[in-house]
C-alpha positions in Angstrom: 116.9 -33.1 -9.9 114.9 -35.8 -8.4 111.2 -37.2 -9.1 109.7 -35.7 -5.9 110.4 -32.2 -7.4 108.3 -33.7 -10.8 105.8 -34.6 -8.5 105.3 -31.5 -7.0 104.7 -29.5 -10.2 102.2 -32.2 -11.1 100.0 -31.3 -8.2 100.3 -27.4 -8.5 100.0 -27.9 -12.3 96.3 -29.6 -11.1 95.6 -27.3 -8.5 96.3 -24.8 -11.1 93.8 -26.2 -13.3 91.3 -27.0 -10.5 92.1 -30.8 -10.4 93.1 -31.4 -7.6 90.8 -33.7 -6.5 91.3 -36.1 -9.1 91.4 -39.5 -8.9 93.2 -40.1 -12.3 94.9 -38.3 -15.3 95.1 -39.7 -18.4 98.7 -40.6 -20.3 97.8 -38.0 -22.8 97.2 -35.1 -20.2 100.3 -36.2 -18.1 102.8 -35.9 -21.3 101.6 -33.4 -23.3 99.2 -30.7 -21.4 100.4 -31.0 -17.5 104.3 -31.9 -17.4 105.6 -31.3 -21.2 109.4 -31.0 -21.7 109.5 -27.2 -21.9 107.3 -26.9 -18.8 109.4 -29.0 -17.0 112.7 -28.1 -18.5 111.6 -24.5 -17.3 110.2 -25.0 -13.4 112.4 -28.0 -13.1 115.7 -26.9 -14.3 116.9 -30.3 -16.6 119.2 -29.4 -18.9 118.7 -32.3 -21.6 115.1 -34.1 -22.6 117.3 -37.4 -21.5 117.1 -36.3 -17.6 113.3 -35.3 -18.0 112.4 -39.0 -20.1 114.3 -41.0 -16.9 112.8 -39.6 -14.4 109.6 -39.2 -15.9 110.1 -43.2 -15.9 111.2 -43.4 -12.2 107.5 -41.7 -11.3 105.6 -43.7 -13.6 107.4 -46.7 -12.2 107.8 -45.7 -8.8 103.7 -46.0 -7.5 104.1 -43.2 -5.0 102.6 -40.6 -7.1 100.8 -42.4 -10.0 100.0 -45.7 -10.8 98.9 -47.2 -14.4 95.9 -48.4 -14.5 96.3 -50.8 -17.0 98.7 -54.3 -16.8 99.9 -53.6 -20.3 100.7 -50.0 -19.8 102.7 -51.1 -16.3 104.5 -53.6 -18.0 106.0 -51.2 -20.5 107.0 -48.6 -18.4 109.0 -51.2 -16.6 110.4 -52.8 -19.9 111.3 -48.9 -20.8 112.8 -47.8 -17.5 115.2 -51.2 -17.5 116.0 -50.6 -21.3 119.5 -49.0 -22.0 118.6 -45.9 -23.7 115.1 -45.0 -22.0 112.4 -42.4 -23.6 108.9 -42.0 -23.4 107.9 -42.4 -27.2 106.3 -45.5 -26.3 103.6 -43.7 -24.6 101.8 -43.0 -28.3 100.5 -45.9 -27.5 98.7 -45.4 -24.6 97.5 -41.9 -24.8 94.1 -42.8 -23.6 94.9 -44.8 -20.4 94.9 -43.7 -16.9 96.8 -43.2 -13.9 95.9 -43.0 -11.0 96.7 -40.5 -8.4 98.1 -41.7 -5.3 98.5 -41.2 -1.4 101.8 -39.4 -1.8 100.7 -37.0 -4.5 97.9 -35.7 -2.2 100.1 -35.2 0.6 102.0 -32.5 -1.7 98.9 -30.9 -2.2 98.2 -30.5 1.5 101.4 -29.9 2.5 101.5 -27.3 -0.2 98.5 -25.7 1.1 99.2 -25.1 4.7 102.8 -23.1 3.0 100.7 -20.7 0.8 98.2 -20.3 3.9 101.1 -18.7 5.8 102.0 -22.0 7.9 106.1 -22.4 7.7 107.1 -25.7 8.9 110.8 -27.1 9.7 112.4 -28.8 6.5 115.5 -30.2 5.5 117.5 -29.4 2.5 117.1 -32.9 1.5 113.3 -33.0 1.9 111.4 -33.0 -1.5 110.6 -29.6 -2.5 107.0 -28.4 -2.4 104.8 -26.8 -4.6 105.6 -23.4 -2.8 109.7 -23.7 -3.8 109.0 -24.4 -7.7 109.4 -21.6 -10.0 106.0 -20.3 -11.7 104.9 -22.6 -14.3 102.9 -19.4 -15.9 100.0 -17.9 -14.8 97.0 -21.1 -14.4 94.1 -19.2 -16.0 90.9 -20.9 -16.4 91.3 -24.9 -16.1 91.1 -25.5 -20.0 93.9 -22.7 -20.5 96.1 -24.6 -17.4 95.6 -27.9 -19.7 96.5 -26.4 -23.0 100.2 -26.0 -22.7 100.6 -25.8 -26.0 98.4 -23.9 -27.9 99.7 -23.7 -30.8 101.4 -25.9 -33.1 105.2 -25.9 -33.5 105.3 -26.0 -36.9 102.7 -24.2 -38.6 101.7 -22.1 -35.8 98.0 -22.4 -36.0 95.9 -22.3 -33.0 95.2 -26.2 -31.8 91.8 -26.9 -30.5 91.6 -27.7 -26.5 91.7 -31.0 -26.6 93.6 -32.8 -23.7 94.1 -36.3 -26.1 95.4 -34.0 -29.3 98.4 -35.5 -31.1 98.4 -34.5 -34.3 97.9 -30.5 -35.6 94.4 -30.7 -36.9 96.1 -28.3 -39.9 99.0 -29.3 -41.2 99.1 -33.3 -39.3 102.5 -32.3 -37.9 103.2 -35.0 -34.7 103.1 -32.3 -31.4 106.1 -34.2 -30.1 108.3 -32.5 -31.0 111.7 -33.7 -32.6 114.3 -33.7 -30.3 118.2 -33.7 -31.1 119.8 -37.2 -31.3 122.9 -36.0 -29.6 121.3 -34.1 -26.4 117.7 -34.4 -26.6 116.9 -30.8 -27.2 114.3 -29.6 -28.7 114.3 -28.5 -32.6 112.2 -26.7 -34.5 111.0 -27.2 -38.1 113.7 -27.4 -40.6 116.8 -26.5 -38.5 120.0 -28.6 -39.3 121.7 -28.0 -36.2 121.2 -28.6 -32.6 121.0 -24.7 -30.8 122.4 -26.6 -27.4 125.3 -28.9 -29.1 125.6 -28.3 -32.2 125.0 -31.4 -34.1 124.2 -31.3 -37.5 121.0 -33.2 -38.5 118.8 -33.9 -41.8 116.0 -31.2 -42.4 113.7 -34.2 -43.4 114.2 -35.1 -38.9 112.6 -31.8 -37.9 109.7 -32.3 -40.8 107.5 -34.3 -38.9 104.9 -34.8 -41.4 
């Protein structure tokens, strides 16, 4: 995998959800509604949450794609991406904070334009993939449905309202990061005591998330 291939979903996830123009996202709209694990671990193809958390990092930290807006909120990606174990639960804390989007993300965008308007142009195999070469993410809709990549919650099930900055199910106050496996990183759902992908046992109360 690599972060230009995360970069390129970004932009067709915002062209999807006719953003592209932005100037900024917000931390909560990055993580949760435009490049959540199961998006990613679908059109990207990682095979644990670890790969997705690092180099979610690396384009955080990077600056070629987005930049945080805030001192505080660079600081930490830096402190997280040098730490030993890296993830991105730290970002609870900055839901509201922006990024801005950079040079290099708009230059996926175009090139990805001039592909899909029937322009072909010489790459190499170790050139970043395009928008154009990713898997479909799903079908875009309107932009609030492109946002709302998850629409329901994954423990009660209940519709969620369309709110980009949502963290917690307005019904039963279950956390919509979901608990991952301590082994792998994969996702579990509620009340499972073993890992689907490794197997490792683990407490009911760890998938309960209330």
């Amino acid at each position: 995998m690599s972060v230009e291939t995360l970069a390129a979903l970004l932009a067709r996830r915002l062209d999807e959800a006719g953003r592209a123009g932005d100037a900024s996202v917000s931390v909560a709209e990055l993580h949760r509604t435009l490049l959540p694990y199961h998006i990613c671990r679908g059109s990207v193809g990682y095979a644990t949450k670890a790969e997705y958390d690092i180099e979610m990092l690396e384009m955080l930290s990077s600056d070629r794609y987005l930049l945080p807006a805030e001192d505080e909120l660079r600081a930490a990606v830096r402190d997280e991406a040098a730490s030993p174990e890296p993830g991105l639960g730290f970002l609870k804390n900055f839901s509201a904070a922006q990024l801005e989007i950079q040079s290099d993300l708009s230059t996926v965008f175009d090139t990805s334009a001039s592909a899909l308007a029937g322009e072909t142009p010489e790459r190499s195999a170790s050139e970043p993939a395009t928008l154009s070469d990713l898997p479909a993410a799903g079908p875009a809709g309107t932009p609030d449905q492109a946002l709302r990549a998850d629409a329901a919650c994954w423990k009660c099930s209940r519709e969620l309202p369309p709110r980009p900055d949502l963290r917690f199910c307005v019904f039963c106050g279950a956390d919509q990061d979901r608990p991952c496996c301590p082994a792998c990183g994969e996702e579990m759902n509620a009340g499972w005591a073993f890992c689907p992908r490794c197997g490792k046992g683990v407490s009911a109360a760890s998938t309960s998330n209330t």
